[in-house]
C-alpha positions as CSV (number, residue, x, y, z in Angstrom):
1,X,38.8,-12.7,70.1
2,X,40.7,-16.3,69.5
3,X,37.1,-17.8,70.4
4,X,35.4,-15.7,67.4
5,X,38.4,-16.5,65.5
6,X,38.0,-20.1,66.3
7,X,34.8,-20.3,65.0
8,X,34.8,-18.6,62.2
9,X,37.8,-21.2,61.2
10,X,35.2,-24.0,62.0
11,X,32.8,-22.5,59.9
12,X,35.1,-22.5,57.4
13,X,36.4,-26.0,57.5
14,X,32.8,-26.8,58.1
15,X,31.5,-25.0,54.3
16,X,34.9,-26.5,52.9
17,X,33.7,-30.2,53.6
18,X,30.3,-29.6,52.5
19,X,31.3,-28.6,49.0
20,X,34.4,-31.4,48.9
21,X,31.2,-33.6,49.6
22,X,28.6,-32.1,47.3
23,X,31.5,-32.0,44.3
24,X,32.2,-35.6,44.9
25,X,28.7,-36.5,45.4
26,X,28.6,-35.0,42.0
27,X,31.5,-36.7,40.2
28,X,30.1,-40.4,41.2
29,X,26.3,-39.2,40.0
30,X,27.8,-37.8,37.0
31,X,26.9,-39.7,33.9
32,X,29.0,-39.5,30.6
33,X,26.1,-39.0,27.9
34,X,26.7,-39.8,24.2
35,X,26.8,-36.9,21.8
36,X,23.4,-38.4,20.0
37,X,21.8,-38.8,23.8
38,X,22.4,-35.0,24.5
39,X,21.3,-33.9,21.1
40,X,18.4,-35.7,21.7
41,X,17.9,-34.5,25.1
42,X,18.3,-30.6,23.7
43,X,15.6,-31.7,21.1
44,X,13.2,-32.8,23.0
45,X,13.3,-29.8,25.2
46,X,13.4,-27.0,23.0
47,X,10.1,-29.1,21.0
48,X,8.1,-28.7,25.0
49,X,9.3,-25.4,25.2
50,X,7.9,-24.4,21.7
51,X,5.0,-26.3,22.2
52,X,4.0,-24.3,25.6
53,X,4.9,-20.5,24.0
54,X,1.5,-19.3,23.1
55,X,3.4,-17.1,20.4
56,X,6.1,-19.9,18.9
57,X,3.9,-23.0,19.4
58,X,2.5,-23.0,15.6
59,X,6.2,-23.9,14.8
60,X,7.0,-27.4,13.6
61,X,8.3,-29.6,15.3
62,X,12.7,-29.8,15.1
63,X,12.4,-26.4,13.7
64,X,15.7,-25.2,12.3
65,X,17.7,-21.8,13.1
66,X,16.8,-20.8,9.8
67,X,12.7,-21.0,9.9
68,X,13.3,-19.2,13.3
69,X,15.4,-16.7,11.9
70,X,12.8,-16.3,8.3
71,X,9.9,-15.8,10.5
72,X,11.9,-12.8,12.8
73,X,12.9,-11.1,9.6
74,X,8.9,-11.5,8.0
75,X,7.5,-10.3,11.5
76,X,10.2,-7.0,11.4
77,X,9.1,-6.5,7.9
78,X,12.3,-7.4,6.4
79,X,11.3,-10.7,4.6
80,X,7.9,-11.5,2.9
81,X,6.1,-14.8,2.2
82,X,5.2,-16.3,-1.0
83,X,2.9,-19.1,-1.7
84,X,4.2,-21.6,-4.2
85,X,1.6,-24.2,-5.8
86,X,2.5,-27.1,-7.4
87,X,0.9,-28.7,-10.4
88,X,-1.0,-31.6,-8.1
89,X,-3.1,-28.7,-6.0
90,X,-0.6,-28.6,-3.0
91,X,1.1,-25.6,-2.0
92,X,3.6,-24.4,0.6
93,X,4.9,-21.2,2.1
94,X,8.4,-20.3,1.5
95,X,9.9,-16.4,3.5
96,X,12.5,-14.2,1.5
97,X,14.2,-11.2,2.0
98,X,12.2,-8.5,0.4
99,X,15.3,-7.9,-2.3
100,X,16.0,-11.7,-3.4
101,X,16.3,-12.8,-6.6
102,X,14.9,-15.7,-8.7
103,X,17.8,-17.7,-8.0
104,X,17.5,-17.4,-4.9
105,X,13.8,-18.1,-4.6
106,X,14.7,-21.3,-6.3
107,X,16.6,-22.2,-3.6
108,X,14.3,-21.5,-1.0
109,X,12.1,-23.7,-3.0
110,X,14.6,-26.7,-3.2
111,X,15.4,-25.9,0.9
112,X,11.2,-25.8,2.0
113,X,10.7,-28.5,0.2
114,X,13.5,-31.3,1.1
115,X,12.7,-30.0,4.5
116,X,9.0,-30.7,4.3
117,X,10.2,-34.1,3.1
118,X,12.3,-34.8,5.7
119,X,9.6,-34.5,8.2
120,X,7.0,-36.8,6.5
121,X,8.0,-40.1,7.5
122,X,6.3,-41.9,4.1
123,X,9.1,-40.0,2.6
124,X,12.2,-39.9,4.0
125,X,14.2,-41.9,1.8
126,X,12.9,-39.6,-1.2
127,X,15.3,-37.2,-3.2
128,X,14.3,-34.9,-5.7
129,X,16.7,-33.9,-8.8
130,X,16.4,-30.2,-8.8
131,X,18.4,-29.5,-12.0
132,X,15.7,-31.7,-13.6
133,X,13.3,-29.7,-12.1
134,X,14.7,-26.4,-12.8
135,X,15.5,-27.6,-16.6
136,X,12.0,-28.8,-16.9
137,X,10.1,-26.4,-15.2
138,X,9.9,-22.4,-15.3
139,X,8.4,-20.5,-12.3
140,X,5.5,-18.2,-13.1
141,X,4.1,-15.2,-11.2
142,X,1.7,-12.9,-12.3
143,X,1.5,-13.7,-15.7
144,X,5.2,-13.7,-16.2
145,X,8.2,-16.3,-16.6
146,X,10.9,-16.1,-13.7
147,X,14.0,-16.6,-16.5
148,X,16.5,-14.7,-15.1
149,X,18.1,-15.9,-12.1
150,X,19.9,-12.6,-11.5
151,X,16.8,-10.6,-11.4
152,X,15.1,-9.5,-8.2
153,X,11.9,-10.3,-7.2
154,X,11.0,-6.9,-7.4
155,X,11.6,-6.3,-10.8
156,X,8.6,-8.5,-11.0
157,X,6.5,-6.6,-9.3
158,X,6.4,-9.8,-6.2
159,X,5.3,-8.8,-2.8
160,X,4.0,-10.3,-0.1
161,X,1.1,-13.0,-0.1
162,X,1.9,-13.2,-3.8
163,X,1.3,-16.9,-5.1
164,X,3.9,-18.3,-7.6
165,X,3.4,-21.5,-9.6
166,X,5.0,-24.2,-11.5
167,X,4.9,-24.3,-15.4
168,X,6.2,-26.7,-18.0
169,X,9.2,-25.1,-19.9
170,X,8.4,-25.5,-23.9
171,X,10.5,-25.6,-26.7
172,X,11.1,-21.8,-27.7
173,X,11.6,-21.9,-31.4
């Protein structure tokens, strides 16, 4: 019995060193990395992982929570997409919740557009005065001024795939 005990107590010592060693080992190979270096890091690895998915790998690159999160709600049916064109031909997707309102269309305007931005590298430094735009601009779907900001998208009759455009705002008399 004092032999098994004996060597289970080597064992022991034995497994004890080992991991003294190994945590050691571990603190002298450990390197402190910068807060920029591990963002970077995390980056890069979620942009491989995305690109490998064969269901997430149309996503942009440095795609935010937020795209992530709009594209869950418009594949569960709780969000649609709207196409908005602008007046020099382009145009650009932007996902809702099926019961927004103008206002907050506007902003998911303003939001898919400085983020379309910030990935263009010609034009990163560019900034866009949105209450200019807003003041000088109406939004128009189906025939129909988008005044109210208040309004929901619904009490314009806008579902899914529906395009929305840009107009210039005229003097009402």
């Amino acid at each position: 019995m004092e032999v098994e005990e004996s060597s289970s107590r080597r064992s022991k010592r034995k497994k004890e060193k080992k991991h003294h060693k190994s945590k050691s080992k571990s603190k002298k190979d450990s390197r402190k990395y910068s807060h920029q270096e591990v963002v970077d890091l995390v980056k890069k690895t979620l942009d491989s992982l995305l690109a490998k998915d064969p269901i997430l790998n149309d996503l942009p690159p440095a795609v935010t929570l937020e795209e992530v999160q709009s594209l869950i709600a418009l594949e569960h049916g709780q969000a649609i997409q709207i196409e908005i064109h602008r007046d020099d031909g382009t145009s650009f997707p932007v996902i809702i919740s099926q019961n927004a309102t103008v206002g907050q269309l506007k902003r998911s305007v303003e939001r898919a557009t400085e983020l379309r931005l910030s990935r263009d590298a010609s034009n990163c430094h560019r900034r866009i005065n949105w209450k200019y735009v807003w003041k000088t601009y109406w939004l128009y779907a189906q025939g129909t001024k988008l005044k109210d900001d208040m309004t929901t998208l619904k009490d314009y009759a806008i579902n899914n795939d529906d395009r929305i455009s840009f107009i210039k705002r005229l003097k009402e008399k």
